[in-house]
N, C-alpha and C positions, 0 to 999 in steps of 0.2 A: 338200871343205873346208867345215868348219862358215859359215853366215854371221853375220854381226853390224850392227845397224842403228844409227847414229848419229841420234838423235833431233834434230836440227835440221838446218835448211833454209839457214843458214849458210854462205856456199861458202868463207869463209874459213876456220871453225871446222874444216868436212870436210877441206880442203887438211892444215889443221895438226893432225888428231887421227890422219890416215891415217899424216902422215911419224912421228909421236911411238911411235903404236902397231905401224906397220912396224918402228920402230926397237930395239921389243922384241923381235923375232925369232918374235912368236907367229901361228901358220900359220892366218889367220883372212880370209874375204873383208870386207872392210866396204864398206857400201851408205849413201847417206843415207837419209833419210826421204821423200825426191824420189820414191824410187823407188816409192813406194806413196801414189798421189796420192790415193787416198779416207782415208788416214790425215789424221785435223784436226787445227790445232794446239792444242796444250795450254795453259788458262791457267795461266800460274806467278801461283796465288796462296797458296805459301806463305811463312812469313813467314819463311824461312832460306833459304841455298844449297842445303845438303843439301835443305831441304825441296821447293824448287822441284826440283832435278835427279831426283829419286825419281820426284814425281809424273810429270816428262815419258816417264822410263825406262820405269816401270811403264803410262802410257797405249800409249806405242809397240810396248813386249810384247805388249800382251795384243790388239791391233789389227792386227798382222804375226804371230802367233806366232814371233816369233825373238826371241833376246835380243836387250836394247836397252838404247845408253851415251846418258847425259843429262850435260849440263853444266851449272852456272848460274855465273855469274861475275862479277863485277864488280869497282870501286875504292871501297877506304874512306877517309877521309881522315881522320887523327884531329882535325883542328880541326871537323868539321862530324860530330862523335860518330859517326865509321864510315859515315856516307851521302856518296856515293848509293847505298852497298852496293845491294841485291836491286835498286834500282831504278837503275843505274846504263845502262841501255838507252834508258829513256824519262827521263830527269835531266829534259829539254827538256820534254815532253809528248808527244813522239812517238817513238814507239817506232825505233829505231836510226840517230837522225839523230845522227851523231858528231859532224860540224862545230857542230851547234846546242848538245849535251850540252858539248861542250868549251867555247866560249865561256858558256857560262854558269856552266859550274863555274870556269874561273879567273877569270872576274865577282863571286862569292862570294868568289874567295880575295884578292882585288886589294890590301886589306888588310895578309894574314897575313908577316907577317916571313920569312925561307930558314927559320929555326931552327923554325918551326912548322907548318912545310908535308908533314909527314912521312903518309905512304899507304902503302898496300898495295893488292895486286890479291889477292883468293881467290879459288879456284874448287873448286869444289865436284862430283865426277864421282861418278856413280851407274851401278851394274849391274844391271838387273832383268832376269830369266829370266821367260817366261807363265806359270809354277809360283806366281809372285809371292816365290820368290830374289831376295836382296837385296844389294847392297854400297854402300857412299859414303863414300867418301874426299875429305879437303882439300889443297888447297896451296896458297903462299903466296909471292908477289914481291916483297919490299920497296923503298922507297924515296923520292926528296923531288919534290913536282909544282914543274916548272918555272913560270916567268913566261908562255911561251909556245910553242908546241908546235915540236917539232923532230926529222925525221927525216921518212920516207916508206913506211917497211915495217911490218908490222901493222893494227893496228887500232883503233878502239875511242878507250880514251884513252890507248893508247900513247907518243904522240908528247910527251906531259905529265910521264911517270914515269921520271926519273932513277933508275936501278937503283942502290941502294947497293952502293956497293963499286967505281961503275964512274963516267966522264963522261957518259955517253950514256946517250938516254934508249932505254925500247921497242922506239921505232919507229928507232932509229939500229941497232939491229943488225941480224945479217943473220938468216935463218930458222931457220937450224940453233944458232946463240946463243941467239935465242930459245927455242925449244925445249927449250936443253941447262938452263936456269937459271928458265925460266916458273915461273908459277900453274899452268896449263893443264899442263907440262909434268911436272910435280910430281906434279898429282894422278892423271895418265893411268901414268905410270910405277908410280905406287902400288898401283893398281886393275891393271895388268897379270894380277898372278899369279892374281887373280879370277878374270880371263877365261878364263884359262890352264888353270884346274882346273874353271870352271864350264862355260864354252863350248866349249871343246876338249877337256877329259876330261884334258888333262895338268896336273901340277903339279909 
């Protein structure tokens, strides 16, 4: 069985990229990045999603020799011109403190009226082969950031993002919802047939 290495340390992201991509039917081991503890982390300093998820893909190939999926992610909010997009991990200054990122993002928004509260989460998934083969693909969750966070499952600023279309926010669904309608879910399903034809030789 071919392997595949998930470029983040993540244990949420691994949880949810394992069921997304199991769920494609494609006969692939996938591993984190755990698994190769002299691999270092990569700084995301580009200034796109694609761009940060590439650079990580491509550091984690050529470091493991096996191909390797990157993510980068975040929420845009259109009244704050698309930020915290790239920087939506450290919003706070610290790199993945949600509770601090969320209070201070709807700090910022304390203001903005329902009707102008409208965001999106993209994510942005990259394939990179140690040949330096390439893919990255987007996808995209829309919806309106609530007054204040609501739910328990997920992550991140889920608990914020009223899913258009839906009452509940995120973090109010369960995993497999999640999943079937995500950012995350979207772009990993898109990237599938990459894997398919690059990592496993089928297409």
């Amino acid at each position: 069985m071919s392997r595949l290495v998930l470029a983040t340390r993540n244990a949420h992201k691994i949880t949810e990229l394992r069921k997304i991509l199991g769920n494609t039917g494609i006969d692939v081991e996938i591993v984190g990045v755990d698994a190769f503890p002299d691999v270092p982390d990569v700084p995301e300093t580009g200034l796109t999603f694609a761009a940060n998820a590439l650079l990580k893909a491509h550091a984690v190939a050529r470091a493991t020799g096996l191909p390797a999926i990157a993510d980068d992610s975040g929420l845009c909010v259109d009244a704050l011109n698309g930020m915290p997009g790239i920087f939506s991990a450290r919003w706070a200054g610290r790199h993945g403190d949600d509770t601090a990122n969320l209070e201070l993002l709807l700090a910022q928004l304390s203001d903005i009226a329902p009707e102008h509260r409208a965001a999106h989460f993209t994510c942005a998934a990259a394939l990179a082969l140690p040949d330096g083969t390439e893919r990255v693909v987007e996808g995209r969750l829309t919806g309106t950031l609530t007054n204040t966070p609501r739910g328990t499952g997920g992550f991140g600023y889920d608990p914020i993002l009223q899913i258009d279309g839906d009452t509940r926010t995120a973090a109010e669904l369960t995993a497999e919802e999640k999943n079937a309608i995500s950012h995350r879910g979207e772009a990993f399903r898109t990237l599938a047939p990459a894997v398919a034809e690059l990592v496993t030789g089928r297409s």
